[in-house]
C-alpha positions as a Markdown table, in Angstrom:
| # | Residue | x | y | z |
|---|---|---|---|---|
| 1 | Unk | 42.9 | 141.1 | 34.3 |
| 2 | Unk | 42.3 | 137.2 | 34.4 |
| 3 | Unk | 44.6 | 137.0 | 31.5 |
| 4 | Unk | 47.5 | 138.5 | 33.8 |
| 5 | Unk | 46.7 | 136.6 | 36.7 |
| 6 | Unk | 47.1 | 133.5 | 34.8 |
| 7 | Unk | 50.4 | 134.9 | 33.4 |
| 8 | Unk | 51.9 | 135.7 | 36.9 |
| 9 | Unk | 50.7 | 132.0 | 38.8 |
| 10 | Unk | 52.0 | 129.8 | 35.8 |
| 11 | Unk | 55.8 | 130.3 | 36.5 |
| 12 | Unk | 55.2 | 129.7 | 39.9 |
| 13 | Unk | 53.9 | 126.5 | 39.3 |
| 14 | Unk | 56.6 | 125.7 | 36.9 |
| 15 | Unk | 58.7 | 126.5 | 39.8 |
| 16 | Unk | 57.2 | 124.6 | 42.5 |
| 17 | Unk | 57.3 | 121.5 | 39.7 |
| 18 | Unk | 61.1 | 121.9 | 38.8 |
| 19 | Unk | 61.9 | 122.0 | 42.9 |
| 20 | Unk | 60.3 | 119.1 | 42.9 |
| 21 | Unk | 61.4 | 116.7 | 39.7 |
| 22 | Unk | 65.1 | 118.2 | 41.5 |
| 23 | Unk | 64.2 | 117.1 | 44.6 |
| 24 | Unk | 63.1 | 113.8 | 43.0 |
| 25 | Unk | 66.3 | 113.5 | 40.8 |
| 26 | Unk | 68.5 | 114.1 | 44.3 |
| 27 | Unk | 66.6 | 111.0 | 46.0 |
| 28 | Unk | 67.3 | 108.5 | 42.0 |
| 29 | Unk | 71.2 | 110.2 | 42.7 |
| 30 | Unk | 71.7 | 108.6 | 45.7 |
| 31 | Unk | 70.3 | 105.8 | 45.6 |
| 32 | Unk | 71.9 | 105.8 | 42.9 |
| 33 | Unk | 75.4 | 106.1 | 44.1 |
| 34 | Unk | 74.3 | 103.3 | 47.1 |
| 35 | Unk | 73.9 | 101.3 | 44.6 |
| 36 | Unk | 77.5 | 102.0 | 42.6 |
| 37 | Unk | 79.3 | 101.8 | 46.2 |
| 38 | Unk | 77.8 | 98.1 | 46.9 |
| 39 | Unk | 78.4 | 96.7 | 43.2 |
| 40 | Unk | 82.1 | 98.5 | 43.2 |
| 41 | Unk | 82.4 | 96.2 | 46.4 |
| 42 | Unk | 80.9 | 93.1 | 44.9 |
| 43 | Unk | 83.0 | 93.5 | 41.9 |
| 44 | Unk | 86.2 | 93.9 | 44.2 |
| 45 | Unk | 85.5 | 90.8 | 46.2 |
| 46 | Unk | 84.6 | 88.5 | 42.7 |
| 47 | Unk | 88.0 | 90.2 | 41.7 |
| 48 | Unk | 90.1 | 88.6 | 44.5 |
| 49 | Unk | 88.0 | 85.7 | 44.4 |
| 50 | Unk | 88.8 | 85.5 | 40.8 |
| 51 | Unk | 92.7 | 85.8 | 41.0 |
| 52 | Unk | 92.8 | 83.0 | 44.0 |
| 53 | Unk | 90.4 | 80.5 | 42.1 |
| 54 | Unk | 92.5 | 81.3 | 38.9 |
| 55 | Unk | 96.0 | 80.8 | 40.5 |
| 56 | Unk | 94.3 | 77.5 | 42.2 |
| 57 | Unk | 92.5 | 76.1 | 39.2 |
| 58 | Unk | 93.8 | 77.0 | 35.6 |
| 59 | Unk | 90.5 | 75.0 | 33.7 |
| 60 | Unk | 88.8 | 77.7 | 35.6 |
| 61 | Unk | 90.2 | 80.3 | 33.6 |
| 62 | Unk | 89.9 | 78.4 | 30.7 |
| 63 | Unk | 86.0 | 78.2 | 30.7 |
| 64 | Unk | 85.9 | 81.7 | 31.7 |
| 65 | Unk | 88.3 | 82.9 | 28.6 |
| 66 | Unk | 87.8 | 80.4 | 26.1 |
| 67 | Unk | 87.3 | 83.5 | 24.0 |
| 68 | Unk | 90.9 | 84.0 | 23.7 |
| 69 | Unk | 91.6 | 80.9 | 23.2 |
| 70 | Unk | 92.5 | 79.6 | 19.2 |
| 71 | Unk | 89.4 | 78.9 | 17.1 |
| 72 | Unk | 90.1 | 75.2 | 15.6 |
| 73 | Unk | 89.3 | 76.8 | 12.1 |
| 74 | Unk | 91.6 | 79.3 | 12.1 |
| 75 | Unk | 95.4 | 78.7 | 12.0 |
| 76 | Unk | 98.2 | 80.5 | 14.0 |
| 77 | Unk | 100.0 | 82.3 | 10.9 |
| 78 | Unk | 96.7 | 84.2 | 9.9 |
| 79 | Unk | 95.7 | 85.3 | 13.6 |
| 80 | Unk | 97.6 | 86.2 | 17.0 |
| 81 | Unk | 100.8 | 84.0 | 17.5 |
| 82 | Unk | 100.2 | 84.2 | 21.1 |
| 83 | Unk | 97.1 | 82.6 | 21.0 |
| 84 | Unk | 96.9 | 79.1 | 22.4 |
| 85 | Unk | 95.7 | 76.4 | 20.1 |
| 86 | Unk | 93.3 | 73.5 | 21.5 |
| 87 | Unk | 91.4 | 70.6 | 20.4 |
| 88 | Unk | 88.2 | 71.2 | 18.3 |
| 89 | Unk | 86.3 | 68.8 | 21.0 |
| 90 | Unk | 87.7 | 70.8 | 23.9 |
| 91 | Unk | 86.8 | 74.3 | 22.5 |
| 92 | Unk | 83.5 | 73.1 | 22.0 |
| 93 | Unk | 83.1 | 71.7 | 25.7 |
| 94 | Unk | 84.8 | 74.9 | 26.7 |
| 95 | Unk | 81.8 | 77.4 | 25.2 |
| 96 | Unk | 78.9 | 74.8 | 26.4 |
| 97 | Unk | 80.0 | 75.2 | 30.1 |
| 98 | Unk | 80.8 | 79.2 | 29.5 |
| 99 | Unk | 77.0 | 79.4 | 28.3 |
| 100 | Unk | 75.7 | 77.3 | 31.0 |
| 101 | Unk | 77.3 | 80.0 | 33.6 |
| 102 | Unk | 75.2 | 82.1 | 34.9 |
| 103 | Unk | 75.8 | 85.8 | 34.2 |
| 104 | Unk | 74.1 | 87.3 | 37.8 |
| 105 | Unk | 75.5 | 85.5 | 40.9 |
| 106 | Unk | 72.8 | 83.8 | 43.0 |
| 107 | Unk | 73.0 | 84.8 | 46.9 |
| 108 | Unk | 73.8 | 81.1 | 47.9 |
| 109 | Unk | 77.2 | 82.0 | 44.8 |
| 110 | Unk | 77.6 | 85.4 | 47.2 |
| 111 | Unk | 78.0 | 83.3 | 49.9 |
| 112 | Unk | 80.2 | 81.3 | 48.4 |
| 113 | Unk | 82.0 | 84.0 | 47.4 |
| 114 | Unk | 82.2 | 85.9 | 50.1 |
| 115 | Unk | 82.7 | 82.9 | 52.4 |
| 116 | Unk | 85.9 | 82.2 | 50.4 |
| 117 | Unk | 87.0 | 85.8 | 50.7 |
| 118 | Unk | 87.0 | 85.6 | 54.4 |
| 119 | Unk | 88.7 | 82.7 | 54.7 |
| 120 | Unk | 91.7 | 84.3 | 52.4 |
| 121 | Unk | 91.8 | 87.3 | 54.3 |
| 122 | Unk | 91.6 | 84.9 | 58.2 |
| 123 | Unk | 94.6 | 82.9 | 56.9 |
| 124 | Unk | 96.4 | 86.2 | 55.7 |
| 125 | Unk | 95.5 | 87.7 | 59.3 |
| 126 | Unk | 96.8 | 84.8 | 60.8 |
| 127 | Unk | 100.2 | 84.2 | 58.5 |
| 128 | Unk | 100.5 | 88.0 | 59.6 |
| 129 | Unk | 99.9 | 87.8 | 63.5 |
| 130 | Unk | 102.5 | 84.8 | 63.6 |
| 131 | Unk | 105.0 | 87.0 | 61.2 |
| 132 | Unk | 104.8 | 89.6 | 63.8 |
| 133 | Unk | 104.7 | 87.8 | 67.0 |
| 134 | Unk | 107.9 | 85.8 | 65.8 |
| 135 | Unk | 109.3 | 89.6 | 65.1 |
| 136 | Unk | 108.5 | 90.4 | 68.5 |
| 137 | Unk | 109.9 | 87.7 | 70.2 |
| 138 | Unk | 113.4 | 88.5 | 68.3 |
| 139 | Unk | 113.2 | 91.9 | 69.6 |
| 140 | Unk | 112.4 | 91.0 | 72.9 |
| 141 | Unk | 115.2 | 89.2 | 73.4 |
| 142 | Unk | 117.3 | 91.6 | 71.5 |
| 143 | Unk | 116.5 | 94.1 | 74.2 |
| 144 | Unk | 116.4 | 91.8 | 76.9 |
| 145 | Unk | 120.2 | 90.9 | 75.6 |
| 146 | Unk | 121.0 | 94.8 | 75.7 |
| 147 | Unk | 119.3 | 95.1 | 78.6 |
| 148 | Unk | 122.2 | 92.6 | 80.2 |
| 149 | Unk | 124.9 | 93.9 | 78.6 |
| 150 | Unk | 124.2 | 97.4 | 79.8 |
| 151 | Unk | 123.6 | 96.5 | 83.4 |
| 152 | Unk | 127.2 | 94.3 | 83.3 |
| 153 | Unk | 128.8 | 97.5 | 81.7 |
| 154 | Unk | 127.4 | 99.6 | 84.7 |
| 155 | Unk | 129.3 | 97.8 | 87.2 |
| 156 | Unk | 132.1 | 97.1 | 85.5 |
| 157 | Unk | 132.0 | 100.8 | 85.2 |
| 158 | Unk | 130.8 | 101.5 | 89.0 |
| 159 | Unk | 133.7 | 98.6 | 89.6 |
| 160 | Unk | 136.5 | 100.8 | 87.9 |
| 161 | Unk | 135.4 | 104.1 | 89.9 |
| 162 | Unk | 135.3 | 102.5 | 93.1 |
| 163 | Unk | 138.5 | 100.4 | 92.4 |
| 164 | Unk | 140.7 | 102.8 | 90.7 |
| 165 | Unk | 139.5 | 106.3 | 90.5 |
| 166 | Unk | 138.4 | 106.5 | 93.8 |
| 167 | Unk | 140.0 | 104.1 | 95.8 |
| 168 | Unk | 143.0 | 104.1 | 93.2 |
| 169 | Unk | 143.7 | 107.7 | 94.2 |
| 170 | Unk | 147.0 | 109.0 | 95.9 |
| 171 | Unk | 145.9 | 111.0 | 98.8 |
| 172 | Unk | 149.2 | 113.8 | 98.7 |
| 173 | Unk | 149.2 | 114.3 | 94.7 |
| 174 | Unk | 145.7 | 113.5 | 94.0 |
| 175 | Unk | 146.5 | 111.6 | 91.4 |
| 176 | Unk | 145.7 | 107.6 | 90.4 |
| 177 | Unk | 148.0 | 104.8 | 91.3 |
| 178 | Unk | 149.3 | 103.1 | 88.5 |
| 179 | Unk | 149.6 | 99.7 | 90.1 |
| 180 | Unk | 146.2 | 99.8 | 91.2 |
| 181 | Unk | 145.0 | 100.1 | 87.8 |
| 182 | Unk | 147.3 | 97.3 | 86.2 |
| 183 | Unk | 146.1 | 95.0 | 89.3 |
| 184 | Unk | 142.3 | 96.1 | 88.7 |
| 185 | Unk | 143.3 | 95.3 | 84.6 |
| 186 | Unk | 144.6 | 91.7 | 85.7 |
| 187 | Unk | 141.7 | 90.8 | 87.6 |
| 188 | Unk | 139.6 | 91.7 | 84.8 |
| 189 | Unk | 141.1 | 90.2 | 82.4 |
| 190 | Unk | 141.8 | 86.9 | 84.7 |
| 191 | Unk | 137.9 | 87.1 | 85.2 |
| 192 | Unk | 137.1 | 87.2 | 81.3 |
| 193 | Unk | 139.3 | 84.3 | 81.3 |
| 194 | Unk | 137.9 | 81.6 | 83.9 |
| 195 | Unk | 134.0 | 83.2 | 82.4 |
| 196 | Unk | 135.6 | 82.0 | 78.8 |
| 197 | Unk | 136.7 | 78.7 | 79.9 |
| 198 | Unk | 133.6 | 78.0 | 81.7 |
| 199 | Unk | 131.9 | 78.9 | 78.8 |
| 200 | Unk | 133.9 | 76.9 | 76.7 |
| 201 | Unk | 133.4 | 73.8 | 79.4 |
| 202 | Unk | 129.6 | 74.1 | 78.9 |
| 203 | Unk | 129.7 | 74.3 | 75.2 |
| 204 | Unk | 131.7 | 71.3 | 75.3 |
| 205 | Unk | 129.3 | 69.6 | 77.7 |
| 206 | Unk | 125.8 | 71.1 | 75.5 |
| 207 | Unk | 127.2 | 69.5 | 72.0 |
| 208 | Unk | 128.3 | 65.9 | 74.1 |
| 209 | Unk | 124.4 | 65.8 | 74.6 |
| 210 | Unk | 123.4 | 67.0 | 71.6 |
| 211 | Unk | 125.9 | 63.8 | 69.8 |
| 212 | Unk | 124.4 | 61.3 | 72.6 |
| 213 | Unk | 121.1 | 62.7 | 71.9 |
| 214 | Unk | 121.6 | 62.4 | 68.1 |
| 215 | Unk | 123.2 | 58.9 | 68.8 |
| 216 | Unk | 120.0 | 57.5 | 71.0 |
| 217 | Unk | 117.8 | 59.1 | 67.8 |
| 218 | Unk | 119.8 | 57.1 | 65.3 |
| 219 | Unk | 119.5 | 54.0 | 66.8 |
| 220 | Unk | 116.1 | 54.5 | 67.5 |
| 221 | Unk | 115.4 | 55.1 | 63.6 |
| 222 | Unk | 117.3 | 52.3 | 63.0 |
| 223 | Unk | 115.7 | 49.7 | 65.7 |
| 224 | Unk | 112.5 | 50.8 | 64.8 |
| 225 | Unk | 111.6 | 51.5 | 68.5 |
| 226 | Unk | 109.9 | 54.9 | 67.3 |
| 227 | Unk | 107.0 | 56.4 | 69.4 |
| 228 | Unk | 103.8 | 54.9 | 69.3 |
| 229 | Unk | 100.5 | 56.7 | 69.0 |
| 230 | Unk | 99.4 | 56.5 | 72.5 |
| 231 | Unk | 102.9 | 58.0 | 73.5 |
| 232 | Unk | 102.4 | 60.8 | 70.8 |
| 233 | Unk | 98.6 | 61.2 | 72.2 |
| 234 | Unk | 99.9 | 61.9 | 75.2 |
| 235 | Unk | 102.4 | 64.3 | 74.4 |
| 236 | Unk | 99.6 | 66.2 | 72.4 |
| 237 | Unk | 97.3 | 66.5 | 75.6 |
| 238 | Unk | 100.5 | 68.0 | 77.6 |
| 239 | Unk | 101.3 | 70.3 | 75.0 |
| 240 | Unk | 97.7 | 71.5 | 75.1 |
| 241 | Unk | 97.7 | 71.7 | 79.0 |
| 242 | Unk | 100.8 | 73.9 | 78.8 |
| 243 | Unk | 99.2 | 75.9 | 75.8 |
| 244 | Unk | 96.1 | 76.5 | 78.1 |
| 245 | Unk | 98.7 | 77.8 | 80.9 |
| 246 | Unk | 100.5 | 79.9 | 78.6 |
| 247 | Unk | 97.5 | 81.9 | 77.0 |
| 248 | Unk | 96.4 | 82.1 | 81.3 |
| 249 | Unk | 99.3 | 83.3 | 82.4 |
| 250 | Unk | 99.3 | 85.4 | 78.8 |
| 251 | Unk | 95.5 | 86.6 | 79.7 |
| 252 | Unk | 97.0 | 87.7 | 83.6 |
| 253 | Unk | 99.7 | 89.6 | 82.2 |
| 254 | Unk | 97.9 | 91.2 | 79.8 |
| 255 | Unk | 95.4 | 92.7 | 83.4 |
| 256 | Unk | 98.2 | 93.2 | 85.1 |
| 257 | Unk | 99.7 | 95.5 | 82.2 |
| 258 | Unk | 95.9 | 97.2 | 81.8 |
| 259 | Unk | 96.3 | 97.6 | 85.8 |
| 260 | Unk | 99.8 | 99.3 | 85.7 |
| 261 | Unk | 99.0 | 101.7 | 82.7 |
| 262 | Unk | 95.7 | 103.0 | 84.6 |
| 263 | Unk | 97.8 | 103.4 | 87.9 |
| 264 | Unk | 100.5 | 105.1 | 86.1 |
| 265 | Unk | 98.2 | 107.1 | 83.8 |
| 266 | Unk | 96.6 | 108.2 | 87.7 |
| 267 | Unk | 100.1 | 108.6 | 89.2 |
| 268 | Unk | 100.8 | 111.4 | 86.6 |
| 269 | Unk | 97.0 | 113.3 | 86.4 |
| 270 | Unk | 97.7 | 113.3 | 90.5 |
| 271 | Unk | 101.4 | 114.7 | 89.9 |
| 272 | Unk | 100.2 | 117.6 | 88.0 |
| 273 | Unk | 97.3 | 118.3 | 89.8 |
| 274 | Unk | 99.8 | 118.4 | 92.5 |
| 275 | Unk | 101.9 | 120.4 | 90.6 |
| 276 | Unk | 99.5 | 122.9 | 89.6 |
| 277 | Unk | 98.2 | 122.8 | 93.6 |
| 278 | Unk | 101.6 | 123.9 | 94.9 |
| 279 | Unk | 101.8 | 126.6 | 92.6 |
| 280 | Unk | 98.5 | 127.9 | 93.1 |
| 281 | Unk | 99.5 | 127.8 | 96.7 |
| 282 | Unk | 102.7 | 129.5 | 96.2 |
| 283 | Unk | 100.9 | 132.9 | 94.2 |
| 284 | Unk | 98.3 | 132.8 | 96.9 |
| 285 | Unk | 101.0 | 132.3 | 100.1 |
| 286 | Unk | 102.6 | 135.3 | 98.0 |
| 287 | Unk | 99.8 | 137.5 | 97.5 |
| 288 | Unk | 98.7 | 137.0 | 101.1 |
| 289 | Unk | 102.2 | 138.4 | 102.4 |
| 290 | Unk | 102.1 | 140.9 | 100.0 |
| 291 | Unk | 98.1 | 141.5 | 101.2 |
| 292 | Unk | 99.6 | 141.6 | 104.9 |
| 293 | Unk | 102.1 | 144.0 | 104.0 |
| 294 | Unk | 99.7 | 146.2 | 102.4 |
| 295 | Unk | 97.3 | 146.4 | 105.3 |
| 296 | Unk | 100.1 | 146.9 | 107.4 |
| 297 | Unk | 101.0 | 149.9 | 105.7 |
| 298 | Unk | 97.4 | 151.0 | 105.4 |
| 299 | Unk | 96.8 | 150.7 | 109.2 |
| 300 | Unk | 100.1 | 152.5 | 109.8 |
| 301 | Unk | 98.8 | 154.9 | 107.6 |
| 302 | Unk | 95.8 | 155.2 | 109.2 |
| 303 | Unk | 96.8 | 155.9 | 112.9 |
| 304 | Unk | 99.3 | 158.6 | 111.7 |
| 305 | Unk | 96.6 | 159.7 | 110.4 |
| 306 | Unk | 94.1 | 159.9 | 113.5 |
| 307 | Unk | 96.7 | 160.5 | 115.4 |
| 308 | Unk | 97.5 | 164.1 | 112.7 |
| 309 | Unk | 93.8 | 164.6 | 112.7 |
| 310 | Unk | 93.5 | 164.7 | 116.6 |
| 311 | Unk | 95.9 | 167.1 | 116.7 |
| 312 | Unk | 94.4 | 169.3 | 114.1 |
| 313 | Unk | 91.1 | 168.9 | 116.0 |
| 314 | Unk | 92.9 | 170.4 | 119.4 |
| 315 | Unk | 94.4 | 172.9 | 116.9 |
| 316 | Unk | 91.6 | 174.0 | 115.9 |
| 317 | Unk | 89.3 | 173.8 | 119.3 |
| 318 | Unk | 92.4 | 176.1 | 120.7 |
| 319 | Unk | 91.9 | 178.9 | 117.7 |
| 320 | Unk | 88.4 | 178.5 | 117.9 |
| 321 | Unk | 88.5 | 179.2 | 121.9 |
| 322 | Unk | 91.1 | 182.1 | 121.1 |
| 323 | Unk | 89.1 | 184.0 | 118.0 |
| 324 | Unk | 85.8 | 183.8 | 120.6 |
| 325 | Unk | 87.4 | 185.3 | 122.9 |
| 326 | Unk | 88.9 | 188.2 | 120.7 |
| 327 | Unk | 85.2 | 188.0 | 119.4 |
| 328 | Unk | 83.9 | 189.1 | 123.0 |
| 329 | Unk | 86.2 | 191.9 | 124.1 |
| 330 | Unk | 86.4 | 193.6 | 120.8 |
| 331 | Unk | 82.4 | 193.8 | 121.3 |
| 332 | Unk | 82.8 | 195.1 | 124.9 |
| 333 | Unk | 85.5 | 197.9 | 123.4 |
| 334 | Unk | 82.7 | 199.0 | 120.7 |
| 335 | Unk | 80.4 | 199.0 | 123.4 |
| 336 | Unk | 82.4 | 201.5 | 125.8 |
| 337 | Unk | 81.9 | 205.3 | 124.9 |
| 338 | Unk | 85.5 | 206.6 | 126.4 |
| 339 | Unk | 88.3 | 206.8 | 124.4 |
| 340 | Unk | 91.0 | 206.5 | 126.9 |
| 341 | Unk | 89.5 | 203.1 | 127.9 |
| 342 | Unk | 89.2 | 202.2 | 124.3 |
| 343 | Unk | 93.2 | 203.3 | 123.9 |
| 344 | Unk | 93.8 | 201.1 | 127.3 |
| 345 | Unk | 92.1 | 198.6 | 125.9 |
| 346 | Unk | 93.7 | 198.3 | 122.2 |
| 347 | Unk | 96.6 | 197.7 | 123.8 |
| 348 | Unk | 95.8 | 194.4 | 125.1 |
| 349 | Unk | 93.6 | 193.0 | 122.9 |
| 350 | Unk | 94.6 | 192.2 | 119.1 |
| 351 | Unk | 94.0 | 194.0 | 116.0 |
| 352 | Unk | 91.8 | 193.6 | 113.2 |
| 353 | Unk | 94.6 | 192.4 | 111.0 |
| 354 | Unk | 95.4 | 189.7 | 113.1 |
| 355 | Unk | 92.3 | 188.2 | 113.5 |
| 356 | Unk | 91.9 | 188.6 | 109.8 |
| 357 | Unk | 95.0 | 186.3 | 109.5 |
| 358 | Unk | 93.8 | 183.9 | 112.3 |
| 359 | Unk | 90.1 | 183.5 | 110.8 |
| 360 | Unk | 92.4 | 182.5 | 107.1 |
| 361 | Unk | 94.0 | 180.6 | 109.3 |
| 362 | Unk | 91.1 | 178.7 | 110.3 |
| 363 | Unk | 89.7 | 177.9 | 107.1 |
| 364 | Unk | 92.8 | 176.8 | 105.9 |
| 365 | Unk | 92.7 | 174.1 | 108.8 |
| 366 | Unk | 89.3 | 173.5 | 108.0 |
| 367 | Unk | 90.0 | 172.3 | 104.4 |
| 368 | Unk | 93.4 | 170.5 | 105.6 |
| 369 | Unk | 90.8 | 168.9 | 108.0 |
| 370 | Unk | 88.6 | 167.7 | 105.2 |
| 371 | Unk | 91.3 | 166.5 | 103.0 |
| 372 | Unk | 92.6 | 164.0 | 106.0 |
| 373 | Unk | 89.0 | 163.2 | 106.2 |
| 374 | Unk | 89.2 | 162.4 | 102.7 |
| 375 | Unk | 92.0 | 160.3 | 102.9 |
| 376 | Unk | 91.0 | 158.7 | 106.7 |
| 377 | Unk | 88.0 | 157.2 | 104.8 |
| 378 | Unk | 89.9 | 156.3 | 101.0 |
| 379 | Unk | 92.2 | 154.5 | 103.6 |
| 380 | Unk | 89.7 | 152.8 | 105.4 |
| 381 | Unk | 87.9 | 151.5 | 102.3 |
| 382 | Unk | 90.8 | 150.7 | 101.2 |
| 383 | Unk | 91.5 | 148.3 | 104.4 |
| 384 | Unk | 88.3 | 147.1 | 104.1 |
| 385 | Unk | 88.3 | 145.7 | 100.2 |
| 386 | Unk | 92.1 | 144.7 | 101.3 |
| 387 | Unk | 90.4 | 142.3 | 104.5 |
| 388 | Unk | 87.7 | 140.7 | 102.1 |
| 389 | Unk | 90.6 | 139.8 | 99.0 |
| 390 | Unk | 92.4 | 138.5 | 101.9 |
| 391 | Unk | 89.5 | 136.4 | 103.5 |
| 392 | Unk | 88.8 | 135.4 | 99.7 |
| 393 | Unk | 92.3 | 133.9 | 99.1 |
| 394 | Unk | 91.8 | 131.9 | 102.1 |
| 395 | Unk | 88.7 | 130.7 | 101.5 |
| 396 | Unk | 90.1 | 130.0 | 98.0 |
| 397 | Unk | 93.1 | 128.3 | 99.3 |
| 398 | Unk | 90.6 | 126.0 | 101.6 |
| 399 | Unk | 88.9 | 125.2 | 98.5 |
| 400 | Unk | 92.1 | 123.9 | 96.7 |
| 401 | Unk | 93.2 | 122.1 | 99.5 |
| 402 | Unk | 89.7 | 120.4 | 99.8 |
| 403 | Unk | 90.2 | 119.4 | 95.9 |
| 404 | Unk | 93.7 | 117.9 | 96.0 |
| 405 | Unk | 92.7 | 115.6 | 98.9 |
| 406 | Unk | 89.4 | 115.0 | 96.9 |
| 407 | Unk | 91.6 | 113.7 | 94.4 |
| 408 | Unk | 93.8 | 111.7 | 96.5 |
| 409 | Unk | 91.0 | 110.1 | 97.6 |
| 410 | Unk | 89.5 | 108.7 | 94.8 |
């Protein structure tokens, strides 16, 4: 028995041991893998660091590759032709500096490193912000430009309807005037004209002050009478004072642009909440007539019906007075021995048959009676579940309207 105990709790403990030495491999794994991930990055970083220092500084490369490079005791038929051939002295210098490089970077050389990176990737940040603000600034006044041209083509346009479609028209034929048009055409093109010679006139006067100005620079250059440092100083403190109110008025914009996309981003939650308020309001002012109509009919219904059942009541209080009385003289004709009265008095007083008929008569009435009973109360329940949906809807539609101006509010 001990034997077989001992059988049946080693694998257990094999198992327990495996989980762990798994559970221990997992924890190596990833660290592991942390460990790939940051020298993948440090190796990409000394990799772009690498190609700028090389493209900046080729005796860089050189120290680094001297490998490559032509051993002075060989000769370029017997090995690579490509290989570059150097001086004996240099080669030499070349391997004492690669074997005074370190082969692990020190963290003040990751600094460096990294340090220089940065700076690559600033400048390339910054050569790219200027390369897209300059873009932007050509597209703004692109659209600005379009944005001229297409107001002036919408009144020329609203010109030509007013001028000659509208006002060009002949009242009796309905049709437009053709020397209304050709006048409206002369004045155009009269007005393209004078705009083309004034245009013309201010190109004119633009590149007389661009010569002048070209003129006064020449003789400046040539006089020597250049700007002097203090006048240059100057100008550099101005231009920062407008640069300061630029990137102000830049910063204002900017809020004023935040301002108008919250507002309008409001403005349109508001217009659908509005939207979605008027036709919530529009079901409800439509279920509520058609809830109005409803208990209309239902009350309608219901007096027709009280009015049917009070009838039916009468009805039935009249056969009910009639088969008691039947009920009392046919007792007084059984109770009377002669048979002459009892032939005087079957001749006034109905027969079995007919009070037979009458008493099926009666209890047809009586379950007629309960039916409209039936359908008094169905009807009243009904009026009553039809008052509370109703006072519901309202109380619903004061609760919507409470919302909306909630959100009006804030």
């Amino acid at each position: 028995m001990d034997s077989l105990s001992s059988h049946f709790v080693a694998p257990s403990l094999l198992l327990s041991n495996y989980n762990e030495e798994i559970e221990d491999l997992k924890v190596q794994l990833k660290e592991l893998d942390k460990e790939v991930e940051i020298l993948t990055t440090e190796n990409e970083i000394f990799e772009t660091y690498y190609n700028t220092k090389s493209a900046n500084d080729p005796q860089f490369v050189e120290i680094i590759e001297c490998e490559e490079l032509l051993s002075p005791v060989a000769s370029p038929t017997n090995g690579n032709p490509n290989m570059k051939v150097v001086n004996k002295k240099y080669y030499q210098q070349l391997l004492r500096k690669k074997k005074t490089l370190p082969t692990a970077l020190q963290s003040d050389q990751k600094c460096h490193v990294l340090n220089f990176t940065l700076e690559n990737l600033q400048k390339q940040a910054e050569e790219s912000i200027t390369k897209s603000e300059k873009y932007v600034n050509t597209i703004r006044a692109c659209l600005e430009e379009t944005d001229l041209r297409i107001k002036e083509l919408k009144r020329d346009a609203y010109e030509f309807k007013r001028d000659v479609v509208v006002g060009g028209e002949n009242v009796r034929t309905g049709k437009t005037i053709a020397e209304k048009a050709l006048k409206y055409m002369e004045e155009t093109l009269k007005s393209k004209d004078a705009l083309m010679e004034k245009m013309r006139l201010k190109n004119a006067t633009v590149k007389g002050h661009i010569m002048k100005a070209e003129h006064q620079l020449n003789q400046k250059e040539e006089m020597g009478d250049m700007l002097h440092y203090i006048d240059f100083h100057q100008l550099q403190i101005e231009n920062k004072q407008y640069v300061m109110k630029i990137e102000e008025l830049n910063t204002e914009l900017k809020k004023l642009k935040q301002t108008t996309a919250k507002t309008l981003k409001a403005l349109s939650e508001v217009k659908i909440d509005l939207d979605t308020c008027t036709k919530a309001s529009d079901t409800l002012a439509k279920e509520i007539s058609n809830r109005q109509e409803q208990y209309r009919r239902i009350t309608d219904d219901t007096n027709r019906i009280r009015s049917d059942l009070d009838k039916e009541r009468k009805k039935n209080k009249f056969l009910k007075s009639t088969v008691d009385t039947s009920n009392s003289n046919q007792n007084e004709a059984e109770g009377s021995g002669d048979n002459k009265d009892g032939e005087k008095n079957s001749g006034g007083m109905p027969q079995i048959l007919d009070y037979v008929a009458q008493k099926a008569q009666v209890y047809e009435l009586n379950d007629i009676i309960k039916n409209w009973k039936k359908k008094v109360e169905l009807a009243e329940y009904g009026v009553k579940k039809a008052s509370k949906e109703l006072k519901l809807s309202q109380l619903q539609n004061q609760q919507g309207g409470v919302h909306f101006s909630n959100n009006q509010h804030s």
